[in-house]
N, C-alpha and C positions, 0 to 999 in steps of 0.2 A: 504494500500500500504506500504510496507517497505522502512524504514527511508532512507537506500541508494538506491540509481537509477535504479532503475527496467529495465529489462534487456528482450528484447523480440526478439525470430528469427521469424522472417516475411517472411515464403514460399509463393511467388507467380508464378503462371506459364506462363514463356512467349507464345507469339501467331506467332512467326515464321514473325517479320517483322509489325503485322497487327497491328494497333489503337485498344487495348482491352481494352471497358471498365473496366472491372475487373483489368488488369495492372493499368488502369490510378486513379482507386480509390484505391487499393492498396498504392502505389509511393504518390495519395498525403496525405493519411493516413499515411505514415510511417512519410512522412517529418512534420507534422505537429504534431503527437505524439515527433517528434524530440523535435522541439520548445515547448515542455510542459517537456522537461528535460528525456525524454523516450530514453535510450538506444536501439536502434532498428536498425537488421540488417535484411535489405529487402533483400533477398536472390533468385533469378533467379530459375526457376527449366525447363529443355525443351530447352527452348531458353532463348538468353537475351531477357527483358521487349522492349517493344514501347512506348514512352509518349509523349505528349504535352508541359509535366511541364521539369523542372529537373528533371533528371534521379536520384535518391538516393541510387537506389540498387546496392550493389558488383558488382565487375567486374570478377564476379564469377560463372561457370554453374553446379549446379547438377544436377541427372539424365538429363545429357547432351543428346539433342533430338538424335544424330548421336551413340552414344553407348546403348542409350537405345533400338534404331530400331535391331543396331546388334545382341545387346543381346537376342532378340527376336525371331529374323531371322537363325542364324547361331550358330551351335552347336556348343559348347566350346570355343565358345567369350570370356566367361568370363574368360578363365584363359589366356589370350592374358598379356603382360607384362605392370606393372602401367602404368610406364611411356610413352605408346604407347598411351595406352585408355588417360589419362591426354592431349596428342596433343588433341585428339579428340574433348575434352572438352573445348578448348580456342574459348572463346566467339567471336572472328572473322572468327574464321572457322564454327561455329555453323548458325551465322546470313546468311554466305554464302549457305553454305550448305542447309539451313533449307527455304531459301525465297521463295519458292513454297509450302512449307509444311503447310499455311494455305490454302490449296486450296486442301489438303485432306480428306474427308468428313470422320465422326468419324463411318461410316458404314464400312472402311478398317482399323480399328485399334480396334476392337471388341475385336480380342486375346491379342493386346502389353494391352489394358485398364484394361481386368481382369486379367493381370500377373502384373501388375503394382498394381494392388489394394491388391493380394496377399502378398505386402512385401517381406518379406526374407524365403517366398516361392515361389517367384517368377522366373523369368529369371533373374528379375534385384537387385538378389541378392548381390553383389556384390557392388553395387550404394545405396544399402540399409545401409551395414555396413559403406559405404563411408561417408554417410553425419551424421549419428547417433554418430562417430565416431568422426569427424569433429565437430558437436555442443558440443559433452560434451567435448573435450580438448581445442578449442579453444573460443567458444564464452560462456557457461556456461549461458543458458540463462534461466530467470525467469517463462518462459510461451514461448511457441512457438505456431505460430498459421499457417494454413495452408486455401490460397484461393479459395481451390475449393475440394473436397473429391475425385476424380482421383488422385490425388498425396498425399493423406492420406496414403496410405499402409503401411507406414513403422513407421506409430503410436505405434504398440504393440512393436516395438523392441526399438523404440525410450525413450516410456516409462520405459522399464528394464532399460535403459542404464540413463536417465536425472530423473528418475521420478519425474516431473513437470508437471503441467495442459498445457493439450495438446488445443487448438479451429481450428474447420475448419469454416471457413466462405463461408457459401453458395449465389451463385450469379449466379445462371444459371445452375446451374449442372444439372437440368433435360431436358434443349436441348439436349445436347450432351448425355445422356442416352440413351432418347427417339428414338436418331437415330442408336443405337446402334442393328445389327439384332441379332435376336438369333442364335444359344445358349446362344449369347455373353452377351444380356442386360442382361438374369434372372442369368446367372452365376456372372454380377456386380454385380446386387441387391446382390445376395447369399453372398459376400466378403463385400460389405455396413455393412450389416446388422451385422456383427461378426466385423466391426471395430467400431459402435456404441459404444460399455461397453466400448471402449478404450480411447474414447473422451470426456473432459469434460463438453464440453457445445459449439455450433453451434452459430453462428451469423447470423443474417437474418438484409435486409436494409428496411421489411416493415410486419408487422401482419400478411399481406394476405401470405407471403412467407415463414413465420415462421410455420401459420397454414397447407400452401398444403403441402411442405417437410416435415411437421412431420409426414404425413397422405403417401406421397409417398414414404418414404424412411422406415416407421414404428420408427422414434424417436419418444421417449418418451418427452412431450411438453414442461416438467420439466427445457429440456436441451437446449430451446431456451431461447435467448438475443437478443431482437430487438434494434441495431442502427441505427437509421436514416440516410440516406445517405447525404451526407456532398460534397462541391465543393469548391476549392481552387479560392474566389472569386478577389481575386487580379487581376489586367488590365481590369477588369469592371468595366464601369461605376458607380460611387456612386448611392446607389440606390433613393437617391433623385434628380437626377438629368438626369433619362434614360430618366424619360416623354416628360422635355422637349425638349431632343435630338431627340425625333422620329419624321420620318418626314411624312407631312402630308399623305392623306390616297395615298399609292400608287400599291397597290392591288395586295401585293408581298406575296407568300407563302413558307416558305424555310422548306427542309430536312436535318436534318443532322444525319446521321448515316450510318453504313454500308448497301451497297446496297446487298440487299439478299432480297427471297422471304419472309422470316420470321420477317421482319422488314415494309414489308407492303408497298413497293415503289409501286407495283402494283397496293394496293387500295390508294393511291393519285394520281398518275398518272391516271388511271381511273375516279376520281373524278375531277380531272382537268380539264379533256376535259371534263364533263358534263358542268362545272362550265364557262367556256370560251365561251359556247355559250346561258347563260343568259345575255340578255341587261345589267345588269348593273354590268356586269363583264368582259367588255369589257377591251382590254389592260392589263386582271389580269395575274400577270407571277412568272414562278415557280424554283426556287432557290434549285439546288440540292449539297449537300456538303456529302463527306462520303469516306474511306475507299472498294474499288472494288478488288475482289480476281478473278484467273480464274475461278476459280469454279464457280462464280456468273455472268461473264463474255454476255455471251450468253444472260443470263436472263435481265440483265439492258438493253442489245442491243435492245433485243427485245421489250422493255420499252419508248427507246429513240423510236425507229420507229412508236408503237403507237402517239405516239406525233408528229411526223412530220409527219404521214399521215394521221393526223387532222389539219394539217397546223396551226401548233403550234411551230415550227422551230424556229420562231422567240422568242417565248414569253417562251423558259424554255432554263437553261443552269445548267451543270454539271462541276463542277471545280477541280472533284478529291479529295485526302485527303488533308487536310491545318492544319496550324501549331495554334500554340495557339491565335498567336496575329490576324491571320486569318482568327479564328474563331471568335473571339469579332466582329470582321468588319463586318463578312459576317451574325453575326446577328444583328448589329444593323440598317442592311439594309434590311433586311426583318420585314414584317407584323405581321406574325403570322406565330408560327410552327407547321406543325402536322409529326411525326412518327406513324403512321396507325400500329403498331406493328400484328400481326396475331397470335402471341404466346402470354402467359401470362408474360407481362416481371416483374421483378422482382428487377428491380434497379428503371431505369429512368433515369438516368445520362443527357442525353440533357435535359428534360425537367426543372431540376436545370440550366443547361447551357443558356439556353431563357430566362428563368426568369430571370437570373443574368443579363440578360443586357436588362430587360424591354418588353422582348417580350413573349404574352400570347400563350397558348399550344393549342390544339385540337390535343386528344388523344383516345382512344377506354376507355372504363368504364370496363377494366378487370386488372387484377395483379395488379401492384403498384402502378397504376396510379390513382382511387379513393382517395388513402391516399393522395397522391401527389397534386392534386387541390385539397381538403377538408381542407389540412394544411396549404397550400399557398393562395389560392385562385386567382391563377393564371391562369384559362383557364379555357377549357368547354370538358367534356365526351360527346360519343357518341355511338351509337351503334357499336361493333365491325362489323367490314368488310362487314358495309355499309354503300358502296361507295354517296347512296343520302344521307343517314342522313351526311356525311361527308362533302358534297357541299353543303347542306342549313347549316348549325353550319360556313362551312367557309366565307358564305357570309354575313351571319348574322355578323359577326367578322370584316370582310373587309370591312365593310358599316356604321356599326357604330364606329366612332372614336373613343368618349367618352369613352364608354364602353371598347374598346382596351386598351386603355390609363391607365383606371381604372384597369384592372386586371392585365396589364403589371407592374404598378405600385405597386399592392398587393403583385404580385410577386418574385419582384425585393428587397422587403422589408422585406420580410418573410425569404429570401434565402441569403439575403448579414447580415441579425442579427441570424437567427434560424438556417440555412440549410449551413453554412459554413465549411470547414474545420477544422478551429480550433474548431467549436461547438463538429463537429462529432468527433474529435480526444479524445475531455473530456470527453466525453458520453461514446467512446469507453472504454479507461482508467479507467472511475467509478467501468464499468463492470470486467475487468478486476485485479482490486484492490482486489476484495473480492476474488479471486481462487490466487491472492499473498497471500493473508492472509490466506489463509486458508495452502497453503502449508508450510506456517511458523510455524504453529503449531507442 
């Protein structure tokens, strides 16, 4: 690392309003690289960010969401006058503007994603030279890294203009491919694949995600850095002292994530009602917490109705999205959490969030989640998207104390010494020192 204060621009993409895990590990990665003397500026791209924590990012929007759509849509946008597109770009007109915009599915943004990945062959050329522009005169940064490869494009130009090690850090980008129709996806792959030589090296939060995107995207494996994913454990519980907080068995199961079919509310929900008409699951009730978009709308509805015409009305409740301190509360009153995920996730982000306050996981045995209890030793895998192995694992958990106690407690231990933010911010840092020193040369 270079003897003066290393200097990092931190592209993250906002989500139009919505709790994104990727913003909230972002935001608490940047602020915690803070506090280790890291010059870092969290930079907005789309939308402003949504968090839980403090907010750290600029009050600043590139490829602002409301000019990039134009750019897209409407022919000779781009030579529209600065100062017109600049209104456009003010971060209160954006959140305004933009608050339905995560309730557009990435199957109508096929053509803005592969002209965005093209760069400064793109539409949004002009937003290209903007920020490339913008980093080398005013921020001059050491290494810039960007959180997701949708808003990579403008690597090759950025690189002429800083030449500095470039990182994207991948955390989901194959959902939103995946849903992408063709022409659209394999014309993304095609623009990926030529932004690869540009990038110096990929950050992934677990093996398993470092291995499938090297194999999905065709990166050479060379170019992965496995960080561990990290949580800003502050207003939790000391983790020696969740056990004794938890209170006795009271046969609570909580969700916390966004409510979408790919998060798996369906396969708990379905397991619930298996699980509420075993004898000794009697009174057991279900705790839902999460971020609801319209787009998902219809499908939680139809979620919440299963349950009440299983006359279970009583015994589950939905409380919407909650704040930070909210979220401590709302787990330290439940049992045990399961997100039944149906995709390969690729963070885990709750599953740190449980542990930190003593409560053990039931998760599916696919993506990050193996690493995640083998390292912890906080919960228990199961079959993915099934629903019985899901309700004998939860009663087994709900029945035995001890054992709850014991894993909530591994967990809790692992995640507020191993799995913390400041861990993950030094880990990140190490990695990142050796592409400072190398451009010092």
């Amino acid at each position: 690392m270079p003897e003066r204060t290393p200097k990092i621009a931190y592209l993250t993409a906002g989500a139009a309003g919505m709790y994104c895990g990727s913003c909230m590990h972002d935001n608490t990665l940047a602020s915690a690289l803070t506090r280790l003397g890291v010059d870092v500026q969290l930079i907005p791209t789309y939308t402003p960010i949504r968090t839980d924590e403090e907010d750290v990012s600029i009050d600043q929007v590139f490829f602002g969401g409301i000019n990039v759509f134009f750019e897209q849509q409407i022919p000779g946008y781009r030579f529209l006058p600065g100062f017109m597109r600049s209104l456009l770009d003010r971060p209160n007109l954006i959140r305004w503007a933009t608050k339905g915009a995560a309730s557009t599915s990435a199957k109508s943004l096929g053509a803005l994603t592969v002209s965005m990945l093209r760069g400064d062959q793109g539409y949004q050329a002009t937003e290209v030279t903007k920020i490339c522009d913008w980093l080398s005169k005013t921020v001059h940064p050491d290494l810039v890294n960007f959180s997701n490869v949708m808003i990579a494009g403008c690597v090759p130009h950025l690189k002429r203009e800083l030449n500095v090690p470039v990182f994207v850090t991948l955390q989901g980008d194959d959902i939103f491919l995946d849903s992408l129709p063709e022409p659209y996806k394999s014309r993304a792959f095609d623009e990926i694949r030529k932004l690869v030589e540009h990038i110096d090296a990929f950050l992934t939060h677990s093996q398993y995600y470092a291995r499938f995107m090297s194999e999905y995207l065709d990166i050479p494996p060379e170019k992965f850095r496995v960080v561990p994913l990290g949580i800003d454990t502050r207003g939790f519980p000391p983790a020696g002292l969740v056990d004794e907080s938890r209170q006795e068995a009271t046969k609570s199961i909580g969700y916390l994530a966004r409510l979408a079919p790919e998060k798996g509310l369906h396969v708990l929900v379905d397991a619930f009602i298996e699980l509420s008409k075993r004898e000794s699951m009697q009174g057991v009730r279900l705790e839902i917490a999460g971020w609801l978009g319209d787009n998902n709308r219809s499908y939680a509805e139809a979620e919440f109705a299963k349950l009440r015409e299983a006359g279970l009305q009583d015994h589950f409740r939905y409380i919407g999205s909650i704040s930070r301190d909210e979220k401590v509360t709302f787990l330290r009153g439940i049992d045990v959490l399961s997100v039944p995920t149906t995709y390969h996730e690729p963070k885990g982000l709750f599953v740190l969030e449980a542990l930190a306050a003593g409560v053990p996981v039931v998760v599916p045995a696919h993506g990050a989640f193996p690493e995640l209890i083998e390292a912890t030793g906080g919960g228990r895998l199961v079959v993915p998207s099934d629903s019985m192995a899901l309700v004998d694992e939860l009663e087994t958990m709900l029945l035995d104390r001890p054992m709850r106690l014991r894993l909530g407690h591994a967990g809790a231990v692992a995640v507020h010494e191993r799995y913390n933010a400041d861990v993950m911010a030094q880990k990140t840092l190490d990695v990142l020192s050796e592409f400072f020193a190398r451009n010092e040369k």
